[in-house]
C-alpha positions as semicolon CSV with decimal commas, in nm:
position;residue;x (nm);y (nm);z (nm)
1;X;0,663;0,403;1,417
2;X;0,876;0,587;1,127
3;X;0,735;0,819;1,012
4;X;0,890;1,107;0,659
5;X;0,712;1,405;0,562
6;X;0,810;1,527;0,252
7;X;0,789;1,910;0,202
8;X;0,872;2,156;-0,012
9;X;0,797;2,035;-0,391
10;X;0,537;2,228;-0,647
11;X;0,588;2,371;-0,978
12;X;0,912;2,585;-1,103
13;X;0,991;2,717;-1,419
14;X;1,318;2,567;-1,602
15;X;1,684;2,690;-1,454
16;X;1,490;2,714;-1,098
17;X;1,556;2,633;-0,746
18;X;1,374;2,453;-0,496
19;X;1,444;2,284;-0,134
20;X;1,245;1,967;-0,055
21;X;1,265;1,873;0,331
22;X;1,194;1,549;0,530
23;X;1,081;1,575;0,852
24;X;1,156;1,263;1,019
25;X;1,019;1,082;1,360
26;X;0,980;0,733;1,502
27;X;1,364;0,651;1,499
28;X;1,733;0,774;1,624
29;X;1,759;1,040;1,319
30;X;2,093;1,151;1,427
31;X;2,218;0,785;1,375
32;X;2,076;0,724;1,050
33;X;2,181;0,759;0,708
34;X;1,892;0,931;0,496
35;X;1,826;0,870;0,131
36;X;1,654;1,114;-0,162
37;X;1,525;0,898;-0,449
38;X;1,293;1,034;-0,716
39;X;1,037;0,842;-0,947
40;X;0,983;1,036;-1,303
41;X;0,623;0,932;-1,527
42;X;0,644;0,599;-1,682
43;X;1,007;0,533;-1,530
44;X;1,177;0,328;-1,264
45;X;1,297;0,444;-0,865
46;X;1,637;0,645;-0,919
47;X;1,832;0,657;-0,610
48;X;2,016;1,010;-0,592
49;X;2,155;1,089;-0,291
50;X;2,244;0,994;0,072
51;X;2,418;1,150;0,396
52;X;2,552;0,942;0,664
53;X;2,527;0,978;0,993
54;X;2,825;1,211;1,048
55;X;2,698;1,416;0,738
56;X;2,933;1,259;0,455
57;X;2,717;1,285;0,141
58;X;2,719;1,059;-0,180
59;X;2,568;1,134;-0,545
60;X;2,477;0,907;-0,801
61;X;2,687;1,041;-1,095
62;X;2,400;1,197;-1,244
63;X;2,309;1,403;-0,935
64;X;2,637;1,541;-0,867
65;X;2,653;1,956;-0,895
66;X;2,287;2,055;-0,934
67;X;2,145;1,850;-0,624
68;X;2,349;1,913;-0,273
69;X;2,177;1,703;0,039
70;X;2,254;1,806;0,402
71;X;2,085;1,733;0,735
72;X;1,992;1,899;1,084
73;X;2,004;1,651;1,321
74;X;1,830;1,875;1,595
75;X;1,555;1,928;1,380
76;X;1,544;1,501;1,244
77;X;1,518;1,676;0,914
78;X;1,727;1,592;0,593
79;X;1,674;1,845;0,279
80;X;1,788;1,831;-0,081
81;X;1,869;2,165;-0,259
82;X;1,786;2,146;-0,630
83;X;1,905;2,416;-0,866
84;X;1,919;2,478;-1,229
85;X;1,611;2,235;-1,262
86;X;1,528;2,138;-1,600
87;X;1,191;1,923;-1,724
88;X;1,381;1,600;-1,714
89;X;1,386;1,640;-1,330
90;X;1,006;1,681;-1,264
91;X;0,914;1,349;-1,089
92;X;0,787;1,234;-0,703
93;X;1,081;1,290;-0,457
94;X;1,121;1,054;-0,180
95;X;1,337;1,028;0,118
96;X;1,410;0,730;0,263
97;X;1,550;0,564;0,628
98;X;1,865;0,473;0,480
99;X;1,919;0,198;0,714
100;X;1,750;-0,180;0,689
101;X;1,498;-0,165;0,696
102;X;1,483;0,081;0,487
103;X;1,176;0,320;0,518
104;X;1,004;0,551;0,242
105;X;0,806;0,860;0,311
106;X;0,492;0,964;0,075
107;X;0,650;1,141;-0,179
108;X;0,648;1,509;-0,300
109;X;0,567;1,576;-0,625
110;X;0,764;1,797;-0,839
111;X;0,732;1,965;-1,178
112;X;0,961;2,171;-1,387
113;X;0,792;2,371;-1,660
114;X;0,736;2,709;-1,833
C-alpha cells in the first residue's frame, strides 16, 4: 500500500524559507519519479516540480529559482526547498508517486503572511 506523508509546512512571514518533506512507503522509492504539486484557495492543482529516478529535476516555468526539489533515496523521502516565499505561494502542498498510477499524499498546508 503507498503510502506520502507530507511534513514540514506551517506559517512564514513573506521573503521566508521553508522545507516540506515526503516520507514515502509501500513502493520501490528509489525507482520512482516523485512529484510536488500545490493547490492555492479557490484555484486549480498546479503541478511544480518532479525528480526522476536518477535525481534529474524539472520545474514548471513558474517554479524555477525559488523552489529546488531533491531526494534521499535511503531515506524514500523527496523534499522541496522553498525560499523567498511570498503570499501568492500559500496553498496545500502535495507530493505525488510520479509513476501510473500516480499516487497523492494528504497534503501540507502552507501559509505565507505577516
Amino acid at each position: 500500500q503507498v503510502q506520502l506523508v507530507e511534513s514540514g509546512g506551517g506559517l512564514v512571514q513573506p521573503g521566508g524559507s521553508l522545507r516540506l518533506s515526503c516520507a514515502a512507503s509501500g513502493f520501490t522509492f528509489s525507482m520512482s519519479a516523485m512529484s510536488w504539486a500545490r493547490q492555492a484557495p479557490g484555484k486549480g492543482l498546479e503541478w511544480m516540480s518532479g525528480i526522476f529516478s536518477d535525481g534529474r529535476t524539472y520545474y514548471a516555468d513558474s517554479m524555477e529559482g525559488r523552489f529546488t526539489i531533491s531526494r534521499d533515496n535511503a531515506k524514500n523521502t523527496v523534499y522541496l526547498q522553498m525560499n523567498s516565499l511570498k503570499p501568492d505561494d500559500t496553498a496545500v502542498y502535495y507530493c505525488a508517486k510520479a509513476v501510473s498510477p500516480w499516487d497523492w499524499g494528504q497534503g501540507i498546508q502552507v501559509t505565507v503572511s505577516s
